[in-house]
C-alpha positions as protocol buffer text, in pm:
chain_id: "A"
residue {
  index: 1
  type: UNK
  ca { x: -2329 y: -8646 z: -3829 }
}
residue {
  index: 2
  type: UNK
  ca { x: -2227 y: -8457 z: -4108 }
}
residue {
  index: 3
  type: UNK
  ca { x: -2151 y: -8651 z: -4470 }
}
residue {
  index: 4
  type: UNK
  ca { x: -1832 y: -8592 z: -4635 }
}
residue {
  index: 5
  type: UNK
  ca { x: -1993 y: -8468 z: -4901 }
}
residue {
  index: 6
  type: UNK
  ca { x: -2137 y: -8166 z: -4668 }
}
residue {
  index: 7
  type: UNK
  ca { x: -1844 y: -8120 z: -4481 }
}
residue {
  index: 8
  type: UNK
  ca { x: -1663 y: -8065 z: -4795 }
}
residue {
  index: 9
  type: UNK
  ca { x: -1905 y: -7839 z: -4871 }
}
residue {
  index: 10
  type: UNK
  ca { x: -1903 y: -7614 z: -4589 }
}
residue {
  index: 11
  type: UNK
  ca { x: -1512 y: -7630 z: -4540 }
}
residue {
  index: 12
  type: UNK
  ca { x: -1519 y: -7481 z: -4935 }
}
residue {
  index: 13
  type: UNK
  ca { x: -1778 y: -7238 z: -4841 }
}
residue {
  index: 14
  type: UNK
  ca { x: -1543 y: -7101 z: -4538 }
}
residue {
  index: 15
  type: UNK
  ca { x: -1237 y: -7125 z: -4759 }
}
residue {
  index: 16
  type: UNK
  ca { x: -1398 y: -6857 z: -5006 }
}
residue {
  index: 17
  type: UNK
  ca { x: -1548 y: -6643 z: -4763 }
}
residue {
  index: 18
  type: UNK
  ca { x: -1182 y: -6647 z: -4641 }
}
residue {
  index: 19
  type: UNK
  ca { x: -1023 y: -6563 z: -4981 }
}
residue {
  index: 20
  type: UNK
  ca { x: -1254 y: -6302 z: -5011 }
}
residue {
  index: 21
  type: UNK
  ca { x: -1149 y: -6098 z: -4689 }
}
residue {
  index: 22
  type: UNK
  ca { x: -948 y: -5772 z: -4765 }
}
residue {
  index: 23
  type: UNK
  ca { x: -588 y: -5711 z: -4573 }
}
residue {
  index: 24
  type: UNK
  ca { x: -683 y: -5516 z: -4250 }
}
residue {
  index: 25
  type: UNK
  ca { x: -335 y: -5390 z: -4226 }
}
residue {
  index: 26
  type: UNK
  ca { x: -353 y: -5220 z: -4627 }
}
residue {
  index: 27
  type: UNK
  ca { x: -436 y: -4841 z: -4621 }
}
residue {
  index: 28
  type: UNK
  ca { x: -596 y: -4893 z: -4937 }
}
residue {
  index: 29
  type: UNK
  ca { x: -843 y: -5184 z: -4839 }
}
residue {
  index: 30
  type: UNK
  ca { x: -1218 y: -5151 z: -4871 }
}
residue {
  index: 31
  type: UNK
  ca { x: -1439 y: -5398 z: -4648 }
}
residue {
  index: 32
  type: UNK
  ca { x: -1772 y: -5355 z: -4470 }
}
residue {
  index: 33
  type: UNK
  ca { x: -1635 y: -5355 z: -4154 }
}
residue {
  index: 34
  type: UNK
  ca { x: -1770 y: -5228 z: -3792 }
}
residue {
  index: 35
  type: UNK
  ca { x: -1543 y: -5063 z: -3498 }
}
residue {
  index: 36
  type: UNK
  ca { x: -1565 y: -4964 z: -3095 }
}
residue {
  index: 37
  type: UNK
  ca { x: -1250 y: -4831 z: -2943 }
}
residue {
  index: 38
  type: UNK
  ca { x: -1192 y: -4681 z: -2574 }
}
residue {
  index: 39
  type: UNK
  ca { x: -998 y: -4292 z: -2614 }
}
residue {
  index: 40
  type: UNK
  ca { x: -858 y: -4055 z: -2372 }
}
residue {
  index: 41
  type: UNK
  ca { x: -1157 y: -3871 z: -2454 }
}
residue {
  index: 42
  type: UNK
  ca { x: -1441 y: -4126 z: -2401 }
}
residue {
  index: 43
  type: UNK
  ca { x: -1612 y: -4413 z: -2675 }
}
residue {
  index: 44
  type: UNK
  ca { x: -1578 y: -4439 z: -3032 }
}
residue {
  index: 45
  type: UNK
  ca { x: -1786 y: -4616 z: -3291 }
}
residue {
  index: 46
  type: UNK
  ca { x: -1716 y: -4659 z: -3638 }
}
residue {
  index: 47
  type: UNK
  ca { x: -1911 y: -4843 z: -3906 }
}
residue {
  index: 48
  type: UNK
  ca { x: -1803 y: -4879 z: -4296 }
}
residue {
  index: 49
  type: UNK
  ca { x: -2015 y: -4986 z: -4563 }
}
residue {
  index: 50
  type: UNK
  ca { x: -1855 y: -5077 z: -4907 }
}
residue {
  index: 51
  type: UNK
  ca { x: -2073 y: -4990 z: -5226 }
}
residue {
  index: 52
  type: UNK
  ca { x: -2144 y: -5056 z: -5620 }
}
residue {
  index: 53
  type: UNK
  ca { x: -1960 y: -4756 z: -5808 }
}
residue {
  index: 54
  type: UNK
  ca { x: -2122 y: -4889 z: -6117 }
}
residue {
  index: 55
  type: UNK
  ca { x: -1706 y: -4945 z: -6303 }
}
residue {
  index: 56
  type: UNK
  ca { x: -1586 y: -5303 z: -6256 }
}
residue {
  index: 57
  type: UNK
  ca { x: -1229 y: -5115 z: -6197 }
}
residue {
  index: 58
  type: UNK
  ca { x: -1313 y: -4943 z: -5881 }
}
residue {
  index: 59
  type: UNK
  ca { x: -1426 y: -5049 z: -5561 }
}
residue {
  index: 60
  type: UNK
  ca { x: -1608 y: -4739 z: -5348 }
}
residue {
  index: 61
  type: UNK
  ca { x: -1664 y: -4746 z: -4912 }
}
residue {
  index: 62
  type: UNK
  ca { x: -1813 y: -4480 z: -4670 }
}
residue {
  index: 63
  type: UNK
  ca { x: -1707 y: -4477 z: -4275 }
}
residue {
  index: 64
  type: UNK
  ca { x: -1872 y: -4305 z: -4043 }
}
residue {
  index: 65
  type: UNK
  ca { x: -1719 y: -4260 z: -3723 }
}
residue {
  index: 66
  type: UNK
  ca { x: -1887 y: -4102 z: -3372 }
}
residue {
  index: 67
  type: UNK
  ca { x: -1615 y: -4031 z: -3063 }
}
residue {
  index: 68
  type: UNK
  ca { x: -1637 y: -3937 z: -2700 }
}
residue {
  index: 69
  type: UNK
  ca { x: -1910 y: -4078 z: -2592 }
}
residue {
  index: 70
  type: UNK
  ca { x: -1949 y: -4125 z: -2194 }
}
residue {
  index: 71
  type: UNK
  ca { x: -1574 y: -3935 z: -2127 }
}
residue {
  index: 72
  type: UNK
  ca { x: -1718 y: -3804 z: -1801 }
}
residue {
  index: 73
  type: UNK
  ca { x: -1920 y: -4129 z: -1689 }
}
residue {
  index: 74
  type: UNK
  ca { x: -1586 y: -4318 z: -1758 }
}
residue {
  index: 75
  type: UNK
  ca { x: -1350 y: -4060 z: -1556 }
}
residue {
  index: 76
  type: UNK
  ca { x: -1169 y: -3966 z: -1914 }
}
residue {
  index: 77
  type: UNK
  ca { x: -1172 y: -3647 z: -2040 }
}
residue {
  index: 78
  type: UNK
  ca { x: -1474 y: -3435 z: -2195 }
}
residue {
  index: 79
  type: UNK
  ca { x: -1808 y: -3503 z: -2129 }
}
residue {
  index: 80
  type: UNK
  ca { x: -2097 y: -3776 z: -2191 }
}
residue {
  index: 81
  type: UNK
  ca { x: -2180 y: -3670 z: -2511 }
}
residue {
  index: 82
  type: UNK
  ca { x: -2077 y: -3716 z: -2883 }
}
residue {
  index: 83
  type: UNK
  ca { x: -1757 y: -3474 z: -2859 }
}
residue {
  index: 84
  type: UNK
  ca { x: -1745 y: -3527 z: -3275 }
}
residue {
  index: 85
  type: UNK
  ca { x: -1801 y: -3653 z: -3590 }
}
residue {
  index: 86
  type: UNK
  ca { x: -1634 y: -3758 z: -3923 }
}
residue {
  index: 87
  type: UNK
  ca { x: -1714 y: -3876 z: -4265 }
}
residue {
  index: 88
  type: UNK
  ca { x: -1484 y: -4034 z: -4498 }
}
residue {
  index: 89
  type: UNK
  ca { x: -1556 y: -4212 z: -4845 }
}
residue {
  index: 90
  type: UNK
  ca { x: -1278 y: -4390 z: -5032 }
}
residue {
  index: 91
  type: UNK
  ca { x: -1243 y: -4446 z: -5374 }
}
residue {
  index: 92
  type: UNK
  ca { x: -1012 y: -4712 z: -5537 }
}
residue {
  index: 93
  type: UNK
  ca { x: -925 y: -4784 z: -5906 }
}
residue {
  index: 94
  type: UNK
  ca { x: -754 y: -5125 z: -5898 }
}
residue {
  index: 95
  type: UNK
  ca { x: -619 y: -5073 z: -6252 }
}
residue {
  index: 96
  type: UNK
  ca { x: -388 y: -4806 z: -6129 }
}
residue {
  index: 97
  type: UNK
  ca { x: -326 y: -4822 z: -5770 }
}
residue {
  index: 98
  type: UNK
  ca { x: -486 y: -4486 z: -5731 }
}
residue {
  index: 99
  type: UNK
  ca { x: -701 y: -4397 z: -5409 }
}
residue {
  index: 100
  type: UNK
  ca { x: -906 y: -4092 z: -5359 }
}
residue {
  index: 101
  type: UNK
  ca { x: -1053 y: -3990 z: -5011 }
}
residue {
  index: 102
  type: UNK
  ca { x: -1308 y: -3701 z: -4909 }
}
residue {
  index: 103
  type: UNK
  ca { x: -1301 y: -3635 z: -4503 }
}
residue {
  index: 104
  type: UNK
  ca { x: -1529 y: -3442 z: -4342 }
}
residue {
  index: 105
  type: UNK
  ca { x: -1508 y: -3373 z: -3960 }
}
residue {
  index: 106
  type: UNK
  ca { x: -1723 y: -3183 z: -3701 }
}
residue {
  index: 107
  type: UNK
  ca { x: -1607 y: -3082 z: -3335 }
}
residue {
  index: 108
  type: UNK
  ca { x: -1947 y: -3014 z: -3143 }
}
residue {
  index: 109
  type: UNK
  ca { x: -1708 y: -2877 z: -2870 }
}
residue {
  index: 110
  type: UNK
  ca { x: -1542 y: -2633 z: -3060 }
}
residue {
  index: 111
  type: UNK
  ca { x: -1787 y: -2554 z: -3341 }
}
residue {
  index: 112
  type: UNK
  ca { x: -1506 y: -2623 z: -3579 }
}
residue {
  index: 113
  type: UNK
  ca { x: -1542 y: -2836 z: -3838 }
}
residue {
  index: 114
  type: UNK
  ca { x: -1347 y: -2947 z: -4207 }
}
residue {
  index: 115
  type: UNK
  ca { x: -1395 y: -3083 z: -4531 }
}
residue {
  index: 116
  type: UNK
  ca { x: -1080 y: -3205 z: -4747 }
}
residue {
  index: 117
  type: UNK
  ca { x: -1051 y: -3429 z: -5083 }
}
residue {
  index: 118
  type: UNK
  ca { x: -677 y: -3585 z: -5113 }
}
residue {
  index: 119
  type: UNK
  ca { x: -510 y: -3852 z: -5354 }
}
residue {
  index: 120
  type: UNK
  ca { x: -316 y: -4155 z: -5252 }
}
residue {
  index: 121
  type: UNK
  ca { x: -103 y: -4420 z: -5389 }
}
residue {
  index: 122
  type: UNK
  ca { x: 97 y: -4720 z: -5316 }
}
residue {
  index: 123
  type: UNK
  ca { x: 488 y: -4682 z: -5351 }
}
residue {
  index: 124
  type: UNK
  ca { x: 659 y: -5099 z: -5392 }
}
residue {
  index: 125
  type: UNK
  ca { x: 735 y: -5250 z: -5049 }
}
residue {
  index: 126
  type: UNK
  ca { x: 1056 y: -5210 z: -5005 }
}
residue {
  index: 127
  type: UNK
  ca { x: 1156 y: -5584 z: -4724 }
}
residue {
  index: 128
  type: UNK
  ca { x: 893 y: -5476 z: -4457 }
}
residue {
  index: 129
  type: UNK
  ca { x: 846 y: -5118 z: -4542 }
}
residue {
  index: 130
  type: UNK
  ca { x: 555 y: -4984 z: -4752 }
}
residue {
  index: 131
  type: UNK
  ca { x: 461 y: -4598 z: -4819 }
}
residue {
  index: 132
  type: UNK
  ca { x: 110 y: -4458 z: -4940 }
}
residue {
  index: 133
  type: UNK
  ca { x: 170 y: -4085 z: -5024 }
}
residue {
  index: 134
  type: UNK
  ca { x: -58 y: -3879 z: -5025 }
}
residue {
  index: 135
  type: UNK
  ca { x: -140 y: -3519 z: -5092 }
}
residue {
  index: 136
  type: UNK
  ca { x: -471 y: -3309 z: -5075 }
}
residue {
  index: 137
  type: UNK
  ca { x: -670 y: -2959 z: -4995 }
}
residue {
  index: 138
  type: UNK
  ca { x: -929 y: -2841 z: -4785 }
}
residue {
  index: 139
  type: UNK
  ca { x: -1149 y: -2580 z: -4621 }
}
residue {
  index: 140
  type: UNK
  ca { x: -1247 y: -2544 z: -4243 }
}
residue {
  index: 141
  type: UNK
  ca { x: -1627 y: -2431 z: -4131 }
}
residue {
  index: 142
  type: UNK
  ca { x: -1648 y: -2251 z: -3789 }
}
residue {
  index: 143
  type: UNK
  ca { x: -1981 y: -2151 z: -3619 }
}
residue {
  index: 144
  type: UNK
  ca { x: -1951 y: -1815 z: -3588 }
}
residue {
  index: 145
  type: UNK
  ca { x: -2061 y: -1851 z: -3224 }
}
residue {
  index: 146
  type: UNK
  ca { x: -1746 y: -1911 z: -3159 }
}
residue {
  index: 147
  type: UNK
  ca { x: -1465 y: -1692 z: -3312 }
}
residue {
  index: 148
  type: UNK
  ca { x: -1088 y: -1743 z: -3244 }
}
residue {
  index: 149
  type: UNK
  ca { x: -1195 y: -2017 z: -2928 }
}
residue {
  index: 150
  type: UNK
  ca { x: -1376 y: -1737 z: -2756 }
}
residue {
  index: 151
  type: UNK
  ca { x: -1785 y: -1701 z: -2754 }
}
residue {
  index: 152
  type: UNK
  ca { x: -1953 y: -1389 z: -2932 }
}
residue {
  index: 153
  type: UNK
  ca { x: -2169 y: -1188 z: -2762 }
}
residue {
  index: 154
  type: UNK
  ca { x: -2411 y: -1165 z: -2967 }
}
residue {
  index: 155
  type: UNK
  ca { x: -2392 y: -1592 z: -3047 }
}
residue {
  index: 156
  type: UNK
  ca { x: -2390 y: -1746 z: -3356 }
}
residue {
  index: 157
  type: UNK
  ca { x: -2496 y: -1541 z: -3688 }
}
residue {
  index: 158
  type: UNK
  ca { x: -2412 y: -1863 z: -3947 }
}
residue {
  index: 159
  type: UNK
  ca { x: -2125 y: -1982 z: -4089 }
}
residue {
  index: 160
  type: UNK
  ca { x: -1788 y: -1892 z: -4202 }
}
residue {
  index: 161
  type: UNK
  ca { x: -1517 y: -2047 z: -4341 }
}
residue {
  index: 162
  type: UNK
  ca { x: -1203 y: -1926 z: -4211 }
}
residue {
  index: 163
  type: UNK
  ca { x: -933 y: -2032 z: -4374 }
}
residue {
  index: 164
  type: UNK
  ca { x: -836 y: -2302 z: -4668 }
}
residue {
  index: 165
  type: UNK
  ca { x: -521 y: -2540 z: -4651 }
}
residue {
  index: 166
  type: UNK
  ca { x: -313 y: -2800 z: -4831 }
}
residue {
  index: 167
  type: UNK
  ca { x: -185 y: -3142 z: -4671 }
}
residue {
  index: 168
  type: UNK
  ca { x: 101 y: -3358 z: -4790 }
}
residue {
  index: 169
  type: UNK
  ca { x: 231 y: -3659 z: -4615 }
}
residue {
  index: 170
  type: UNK
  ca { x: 212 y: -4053 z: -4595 }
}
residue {
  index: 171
  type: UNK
  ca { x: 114 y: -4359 z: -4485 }
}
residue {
  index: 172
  type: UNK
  ca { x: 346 y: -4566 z: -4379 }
}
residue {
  index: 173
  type: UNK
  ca { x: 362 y: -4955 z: -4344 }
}
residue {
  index: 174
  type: UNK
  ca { x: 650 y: -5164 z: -4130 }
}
residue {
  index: 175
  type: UNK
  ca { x: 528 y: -5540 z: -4144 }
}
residue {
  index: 176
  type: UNK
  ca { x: 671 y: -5680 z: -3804 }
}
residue {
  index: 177
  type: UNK
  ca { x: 532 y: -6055 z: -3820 }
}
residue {
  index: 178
  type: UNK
  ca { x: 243 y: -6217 z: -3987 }
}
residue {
  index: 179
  type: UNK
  ca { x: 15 y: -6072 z: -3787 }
}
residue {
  index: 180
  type: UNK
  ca { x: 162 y: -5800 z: -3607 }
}
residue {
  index: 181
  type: UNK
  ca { x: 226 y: -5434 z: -3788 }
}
residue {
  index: 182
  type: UNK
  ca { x: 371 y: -5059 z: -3724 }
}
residue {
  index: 183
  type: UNK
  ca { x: 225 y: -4719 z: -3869 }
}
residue {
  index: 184
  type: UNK
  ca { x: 378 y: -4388 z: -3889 }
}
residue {
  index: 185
  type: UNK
  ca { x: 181 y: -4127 z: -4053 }
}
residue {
  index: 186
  type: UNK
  ca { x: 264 y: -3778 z: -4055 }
}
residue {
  index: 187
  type: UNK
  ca { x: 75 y: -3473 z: -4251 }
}
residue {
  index: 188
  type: UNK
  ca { x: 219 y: -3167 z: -4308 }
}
residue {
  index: 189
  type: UNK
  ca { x: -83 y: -2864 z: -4301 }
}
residue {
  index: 190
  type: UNK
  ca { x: -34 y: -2503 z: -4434 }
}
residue {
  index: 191
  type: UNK
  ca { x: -328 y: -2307 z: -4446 }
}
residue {
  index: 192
  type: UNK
  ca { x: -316 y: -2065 z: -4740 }
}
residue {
  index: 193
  type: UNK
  ca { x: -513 y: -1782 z: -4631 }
}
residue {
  index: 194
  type: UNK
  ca { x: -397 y: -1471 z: -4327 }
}
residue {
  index: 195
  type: UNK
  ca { x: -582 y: -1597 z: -4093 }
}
residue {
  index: 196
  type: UNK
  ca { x: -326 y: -1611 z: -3763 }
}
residue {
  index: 197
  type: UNK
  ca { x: -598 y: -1830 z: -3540 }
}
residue {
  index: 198
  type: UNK
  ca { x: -653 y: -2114 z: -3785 }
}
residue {
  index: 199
  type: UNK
  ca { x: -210 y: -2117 z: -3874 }
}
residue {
  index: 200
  type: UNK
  ca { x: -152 y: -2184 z: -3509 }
}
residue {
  index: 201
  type: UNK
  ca { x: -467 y: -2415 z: -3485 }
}
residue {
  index: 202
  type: UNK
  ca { x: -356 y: -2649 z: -3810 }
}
residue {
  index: 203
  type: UNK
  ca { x: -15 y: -2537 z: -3935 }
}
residue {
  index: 204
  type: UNK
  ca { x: 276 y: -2765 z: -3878 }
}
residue {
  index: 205
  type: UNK
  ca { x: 356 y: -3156 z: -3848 }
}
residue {
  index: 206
  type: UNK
  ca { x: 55 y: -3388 z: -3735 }
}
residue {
  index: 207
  type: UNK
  ca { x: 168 y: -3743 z: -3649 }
}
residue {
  index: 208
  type: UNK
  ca { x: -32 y: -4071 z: -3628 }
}
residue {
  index: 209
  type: UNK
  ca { x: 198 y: -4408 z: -3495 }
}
residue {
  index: 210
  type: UNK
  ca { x: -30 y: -4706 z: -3386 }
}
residue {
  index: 211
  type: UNK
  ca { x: 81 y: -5058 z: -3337 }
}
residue {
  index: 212
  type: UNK
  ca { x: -178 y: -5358 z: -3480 }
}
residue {
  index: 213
  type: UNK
  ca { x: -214 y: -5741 z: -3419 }
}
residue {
  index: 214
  type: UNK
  ca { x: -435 y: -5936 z: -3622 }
}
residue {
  index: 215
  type: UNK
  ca { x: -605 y: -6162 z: -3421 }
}
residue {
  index: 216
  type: UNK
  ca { x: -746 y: -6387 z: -3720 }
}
residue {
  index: 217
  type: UNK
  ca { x: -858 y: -6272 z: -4086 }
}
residue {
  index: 218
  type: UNK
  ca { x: -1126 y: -6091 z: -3945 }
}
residue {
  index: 219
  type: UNK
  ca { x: -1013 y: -5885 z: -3655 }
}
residue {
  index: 220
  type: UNK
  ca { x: -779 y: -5694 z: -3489 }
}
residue {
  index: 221
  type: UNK
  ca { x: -743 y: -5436 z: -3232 }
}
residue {
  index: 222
  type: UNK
  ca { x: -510 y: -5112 z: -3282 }
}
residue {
  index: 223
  type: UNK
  ca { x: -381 y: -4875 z: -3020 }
}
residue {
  index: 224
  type: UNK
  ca { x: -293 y: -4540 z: -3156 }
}
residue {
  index: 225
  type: UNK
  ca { x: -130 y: -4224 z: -3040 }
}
residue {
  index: 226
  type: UNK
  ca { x: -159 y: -3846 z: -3195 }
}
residue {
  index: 227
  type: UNK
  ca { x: 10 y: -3507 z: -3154 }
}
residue {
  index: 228
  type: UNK
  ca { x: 137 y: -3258 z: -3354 }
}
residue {
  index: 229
  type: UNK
  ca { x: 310 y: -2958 z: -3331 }
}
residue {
  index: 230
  type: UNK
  ca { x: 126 y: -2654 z: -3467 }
}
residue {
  index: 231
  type: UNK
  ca { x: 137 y: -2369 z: -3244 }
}
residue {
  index: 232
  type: UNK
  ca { x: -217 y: -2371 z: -3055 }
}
residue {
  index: 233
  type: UNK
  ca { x: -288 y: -2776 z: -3079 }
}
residue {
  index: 234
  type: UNK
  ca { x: 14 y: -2893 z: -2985 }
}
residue {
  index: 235
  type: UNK
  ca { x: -2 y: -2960 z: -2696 }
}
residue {
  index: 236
  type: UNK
  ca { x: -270 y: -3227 z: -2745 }
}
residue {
  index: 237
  type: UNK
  ca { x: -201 y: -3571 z: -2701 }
}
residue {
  index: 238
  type: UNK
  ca { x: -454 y: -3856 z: -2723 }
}
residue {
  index: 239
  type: UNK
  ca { x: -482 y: -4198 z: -2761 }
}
residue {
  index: 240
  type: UNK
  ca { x: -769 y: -4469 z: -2857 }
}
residue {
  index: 241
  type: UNK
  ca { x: -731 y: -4826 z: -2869 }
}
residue {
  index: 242
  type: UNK
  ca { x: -953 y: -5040 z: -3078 }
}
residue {
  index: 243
  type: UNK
  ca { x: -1157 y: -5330 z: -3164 }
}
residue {
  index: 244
  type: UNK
  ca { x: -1220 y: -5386 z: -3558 }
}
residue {
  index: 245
  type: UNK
  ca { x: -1413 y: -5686 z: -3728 }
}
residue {
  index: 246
  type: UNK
  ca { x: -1474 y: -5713 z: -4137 }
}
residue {
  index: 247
  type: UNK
  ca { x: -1809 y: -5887 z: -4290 }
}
């Protein structure tokens, strides 16, 4: 039987664990946190670590994230294998609102890859609505096994990089209930090189929407939906719904 003086204890102890949690639903949040999620395309797994930037002022996180795994064995599309990869580390300087992010991506399937550095910041709430700008460059990296979505000959001599590109565009925020929340995030691409394959692979609108419920401080699960409208990847559509939990 526990004493009051313990039980005080420990409900103080969970009370400041709790108070120390980050807002799941915030763009701009930075938690160790660990993800699994179910795609048209197969598995995903994501895992975020939060680290010591050495300034009191900023708070620093990496995420790595591996998709597709098992498409085939689970009748979704692709195959059984890791269809891709991405890297992301966010910055935040809570003095000024200011977030920075670098993303870097890799498409085993497609031999296609990207690296980008962008800037984002929180615009006031306005009732339930909240808007994170953002705006950033990048390059892409293609194996030049592959050139234009067509196999060389003569297979892969390196790397190139085919074409550089600036994105603009937001997050967006609608707070529905308490626990419940809507995104809309669209990025406008425009590569800035001549380079006709890679403006109808990126140029154009790309659009995020996902709906969230947060099932306590801890976790929530997301379903998400993606398309765009650039020329060549348009007509993609996919989806994922996931499972998230902070530490």
């Amino acid at each position: 039987m526990l004493t009051p003086l313990v039980a005080f204890g420990l409900t103080f102890q969970v009370h400041a664990e709790e108070s120390n949690l980050q807002d799941m639903s915030d763009p701009l949040a930075v938690y160790t946190q660990a993800g699994v999620g179910v795609t048209n395309n197969g598995l995903n797994f994501k895992l975020g670590m939060t680290y010591d930037t050495g300034i009191d002022s900023t708070m620093g996180m990496n995420i790595i994230e591996l998709k597709g795994l098992a498409g085939d064995f689970l009748h979704l599309g692709g195959d059984d294998s890791f269809d891709s990869v991405r890297f992301r580390n966010f910055g935040l300087d809570t003095q000024t609102g200011w977030g920075s992010q670098i993303d870097i991506s890799w498409d085993f399937d497609s031999g296609l890859g990207s690296a980008s550095y962008s800037k984002i910041h929180a615009l006031p709430a306005v009732g339930a609505l909240q808007l994170y700008p953002l705006a950033g460059a990048g390059l892409t990296v293609s194996d030049t096994a592959e050139i234009r979505g067509t196999e060389t000959p003569i297979g892969s001599v390196g790397y190139a990089i085919p074409s550089t590109y600036v994105v603009v565009g937001t997050y967006s925020k609608l707070t529905v209930t308490d626990d419940i929340w809507l995104n809309y995030n669209p990025m406008y691409i425009n590569t800035l090189n001549d380079n006709h394959y890679m403006k109808g692979v990126m140029d154009g609108w790309h659009h995020e929407v996902a709906a969230s419920y947060q099932m306590n401080p801890r976790q929530n699960v997301r379903l998400f939906g993606n398309f765009s409208d650039s020329d060549i990847a348009g007509s993609t559509r996919d989806w994922r719904l996931e499972f998230n939990h902070q530490f």
